[in-house]
Phi, psi and omega in degrees: 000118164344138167309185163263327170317295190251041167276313201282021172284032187227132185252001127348122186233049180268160179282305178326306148337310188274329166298314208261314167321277202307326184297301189308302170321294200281009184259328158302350186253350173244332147220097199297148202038037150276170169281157170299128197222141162237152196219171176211165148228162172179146207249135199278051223244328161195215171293136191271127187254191205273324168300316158357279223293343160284358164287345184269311196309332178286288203301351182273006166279321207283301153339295152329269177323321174296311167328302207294356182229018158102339178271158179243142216217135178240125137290081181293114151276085194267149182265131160272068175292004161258003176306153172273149158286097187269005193165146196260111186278131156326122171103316171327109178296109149104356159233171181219194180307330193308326178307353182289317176297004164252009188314147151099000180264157161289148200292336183245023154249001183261132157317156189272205175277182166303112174085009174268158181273353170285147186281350178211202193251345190297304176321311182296320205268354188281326191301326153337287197284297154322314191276293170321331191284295186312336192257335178263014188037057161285138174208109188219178163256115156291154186219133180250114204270311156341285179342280225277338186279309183286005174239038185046030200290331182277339173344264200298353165288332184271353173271317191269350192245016178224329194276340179258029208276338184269014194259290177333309171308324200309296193302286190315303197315004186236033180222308217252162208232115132355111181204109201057027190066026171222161182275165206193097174289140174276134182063006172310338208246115188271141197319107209286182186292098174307160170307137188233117183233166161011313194270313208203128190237099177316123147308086187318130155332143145005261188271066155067181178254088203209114183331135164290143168214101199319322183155186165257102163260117133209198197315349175261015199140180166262129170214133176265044178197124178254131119354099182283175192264102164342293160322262150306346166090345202247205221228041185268065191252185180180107166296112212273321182220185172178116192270159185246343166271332236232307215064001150340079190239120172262162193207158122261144187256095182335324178278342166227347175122303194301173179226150183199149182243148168210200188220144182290337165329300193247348163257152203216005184273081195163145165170146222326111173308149253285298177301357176253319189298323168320288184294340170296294188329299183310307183286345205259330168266021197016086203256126163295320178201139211204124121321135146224181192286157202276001179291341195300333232268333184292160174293180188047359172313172164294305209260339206242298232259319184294319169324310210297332198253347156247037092331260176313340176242343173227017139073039186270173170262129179272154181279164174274186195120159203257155170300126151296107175311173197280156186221138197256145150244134151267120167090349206290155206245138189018281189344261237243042171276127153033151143289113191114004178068011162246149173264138184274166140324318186271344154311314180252024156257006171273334181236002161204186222293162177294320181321322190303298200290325154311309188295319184294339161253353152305291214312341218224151192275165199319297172308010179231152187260184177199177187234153164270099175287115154280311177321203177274013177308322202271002169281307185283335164325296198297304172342298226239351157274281185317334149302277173334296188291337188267350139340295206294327202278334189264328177101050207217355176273168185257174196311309211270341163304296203293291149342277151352307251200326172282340195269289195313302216276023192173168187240172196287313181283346157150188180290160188257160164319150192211120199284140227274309203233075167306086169292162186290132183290311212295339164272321209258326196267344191271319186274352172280321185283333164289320207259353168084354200077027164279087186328296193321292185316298195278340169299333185264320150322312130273033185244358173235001152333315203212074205287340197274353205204037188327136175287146194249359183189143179288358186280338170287035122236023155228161033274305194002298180284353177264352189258309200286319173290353173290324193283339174286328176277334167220057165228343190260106172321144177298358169269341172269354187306143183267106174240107186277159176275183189255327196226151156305153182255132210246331162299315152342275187333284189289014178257332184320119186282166191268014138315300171307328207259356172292294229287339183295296196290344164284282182332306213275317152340310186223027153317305162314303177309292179314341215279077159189172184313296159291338168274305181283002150317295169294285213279316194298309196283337185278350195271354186275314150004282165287333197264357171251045164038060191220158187258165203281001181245337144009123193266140188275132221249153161327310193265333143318319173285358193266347179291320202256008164275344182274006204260306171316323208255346161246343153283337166310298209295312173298306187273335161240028191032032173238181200256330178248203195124176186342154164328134160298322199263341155322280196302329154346282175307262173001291182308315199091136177321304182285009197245312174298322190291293187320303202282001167246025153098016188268000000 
């Protein structure tokens, strides 16, 4: 294994860099030449949305780098797919009220929805999330928490953690408040899922959004282990006793009634509540660096409540990692939000290529939030990754950009898929939108961008040209949709001062000359120009930009009956020469 002297010999100053110095340092000092191991969780509880997806994405850049030097590093995920069904999520396709009746079930004992091809419900929402994980070249071990309580793996952490319970009591009991004569942990209750709209996507906790539960107190005690229900399956139990020679444990189950005595050696049907089950983790995989959400930053959290107990109770470490910010959505728009109303990974990977969506959580460090564009935001997004690469092609960027941007387009195992003739989404979206998705159409349109340097087949603009025409069928209302006319409008036509029928007559003149992307770029700017007697290089004076918007607001007004619409010189192209000559009246 590589020193630490020369992982921290990298002149790199990106925060991810800077992550991977501390991780490597502290993974040598606790187990030295072992692998380096990082985690992330999540609970397949519903659609895993894109604030999820910074709990894997940080430690796996940060992973990543460490690869990249040569160590070898395990990305542990574990799905809490043993997690309890606390709620039937709004929206979901394919469920209905009935699903209230599995609340209180292990997350791989609730049916998936109606019509899914998964055997559960843990499953269904994982699948998902895995196939995003595989298109964003992540690379990790997954752990199925279902799996590992039910093949006994946790045994003797669940023996030992039930032999301490009252040390365990001891520690939350320093979270908690009097309140109306009952205990109340302060901030005991982990924070439950906000509403997710539009605007703001919470970066998830650790283990996902699965109810917190401090343990079972009643008249026989405190127990930091719940019991799923023989019977009924869920976990509304209440542990009545329990020997610690024996392992003798009984429970009832508030919800049907049943009772049952088993012994903890050997039973697995059941397991540690949330604020124990973490830290167990942490120590029993001995994980170095774990991120969590900025709600952890309150007293009593899961991540503050977890440091004390496993130090004192599994005689563990807690991982370093930085609290994460919030991930914003611009726009999405209804149609085609997620099932269940949040947009997913797999959502924004239907509308910008994977390197992209990697680059919006390398740049910007854990602590700072950012927003994800579904709108027309995401035109200038690519304008401004592509303004990057070709910085990285001149050599003119700057390191940690440069990072950045190294991180986004590959991994320690290689570069990601990549589109061969990254044309501008903001073109490509003009022209998916006229053409309907007509291959034929959009193949001849683009192939006169650049008549010195024709495209020879759309498979050199995709997937590029496959995210953009995705974001125009569901991300653009059909009222905002580009429809060129069919006929001239001869009412226009015959009101036109003889300026308006000079500006026709100039665009239309030198439609031939002009008939490519940068040449017809120069004649829209140029005919208001000539009609002020000023030359095509000429700089724009105020009362000039206000001659080429009206001059633009009547070609819009011809070719789409609207006052904006696509880039002009898109659309052009897009209409076609003989087609632009009809409709302005040539």
């Amino acid at each position: 294994m590589p020193t630490v002297a020369s992982s921290q010999s990298s002149t790199e100053t990106d925060w991810v860099s800077r992550f991977a110095d501390d991780v490597i340092a502290e993974s040598e000092r606790r187990a030295p030449g072992k692998p380096v191991v990082v985690a992330s969780g999540l609970s397949p509880s519903g659609p895993i949305h894109l604030g999820n997806l910074r709990e894997v994405m940080t430690p796996h850049l940060v992973a990543d780098e460490i690869r990249r030097r040569g160590y070898t590093v395990r990305h542990l995920i574990s799905w809490d797919d043993y997690d309890r069904y606390r709620k039937v999520p709004n929206g979901v396709e394919g469920v209905d009220a009935s699903w209230q009746a599995h609340i209180g079930k292990p997350l791989t004992s609730v049916p998936a929805p109606a019509g899914s091809a998964y055997p559960n419900w843990a499953e269904h929402f994982k699948a998902a999330m895995t196939a995003a994980l595989d298109e964003l070249g992540v690379e990790y071990d997954g752990i199925s928490q279902t799996e590992q309580y039910l093949a006994g793996t946790y045994r003797e952490q669940i023996l030992h953690a039930m032999r301490h319970r009252a040390d365990i009591d001891a520690v939350l009991d320093r979270y908690r408040t009097k309140k109306d004569g009952a205990a109340v942990a302060k901030g005991g209750k982990k924070p439950q899922q906000k509403k997710v709209d539009e605007a703001e996507l919470e970066a998830a906790e650790g283990s996902g959004a699965a109810d917190e539960d401090d343990g079972s107190s009643g008249s026989a005690g405190y127990f930091p282990y719940k019991p799923y229900c023989g019977n009924c399956g869920k976990d509304l139990t209440v542990v009545t006793s329990y020997d610690d020679d024996t392992t003798e444990l009984n429970y009832t189950c508030s919800e049907c009634g049943f009772a049952e005595t088993v012994r903890l050696n050997e039973f697995n049907r059941g397991k540690l509540v949330w604020k124990v089950d973490w830290p167990m983790r942490w120590a029993y995989e001995g994980v170095i660096f774990e991120p969590s959400g900025v709600d952890h930053s309150s007293p009593g959290s899961s991540f503050v409540v977890g440091g004390q107990i496993v130090r004192e109770i599994f005689d563990g470490v807690q991982p370093i990692g930085p609290m994460y910010a919030f991930v914003g959505i611009s726009g999405m728009a209804k149609m085609s939000s997620s099932k269940g109303g949040v947009p997913t990974p797999a959502d924004a990977l239907k509308i910008m290529e994977a390197p992209l969506l990697r680059w919006l959580y390398a740049r910007r460090r854990p602590n700072q939030s950012f927003k994800i564009a579904f709108d027309q935001e995401i035109q200038r997004l690519y304008d401004e990754w592509d303004s990057l690469a070709r910085k990285v092609a001149e050599g003119t960027v700057l390191p940690a950009d440069a990072a950045a941007y190294a991180r986004a387009i590959g991994t320690a195992a290689g570069e990601l898929p990549a589109t061969p003739r990254p044309l501008p989404y903001r073109t490509l979206a003009s022209v998916a939108d006229i053409t309907a998705g007509a291959e034929d159409q959009t193949l001849r349109i683009l192939s006169e961008l650049d008549p010195a340097n024709p495209l020879a087949t759309l498979d050199d603009a995709r997937p590029r040209l496959d995210r953009a025409e995705s974001w125009i069928t569901t991300q653009v209302p059909a009222e905002a949709r580009t429809v060129v006319r069919d006929e001239p409008d001869k009412e226009l036509l015959g009101s036109l001062d003889e300026r308006g029928r000079e500006s026709l007559r100039l665009l239309l003149e030198g439609l031939d000359s002009h008939w490519s992307l940068d040449g017809l770029t120069t004649l829209v700017y140029g005919v208001p120009k000539v009609l002020e007697g000023l030359g095509p290089d000429a700089k724009p004076t105020p009362e000039l930009k206000v001659a080429q918007r009206s001059f633009f607001a009547l070609l819009y007004r011809l070719l789409v009956s609207r006052d904006t619409g696509p880039r002009l010189p898109t659309l052009l192209l897009a209409v076609g020469a003989d087609r632009v000559r009809k409709l302005l009246g040539a």
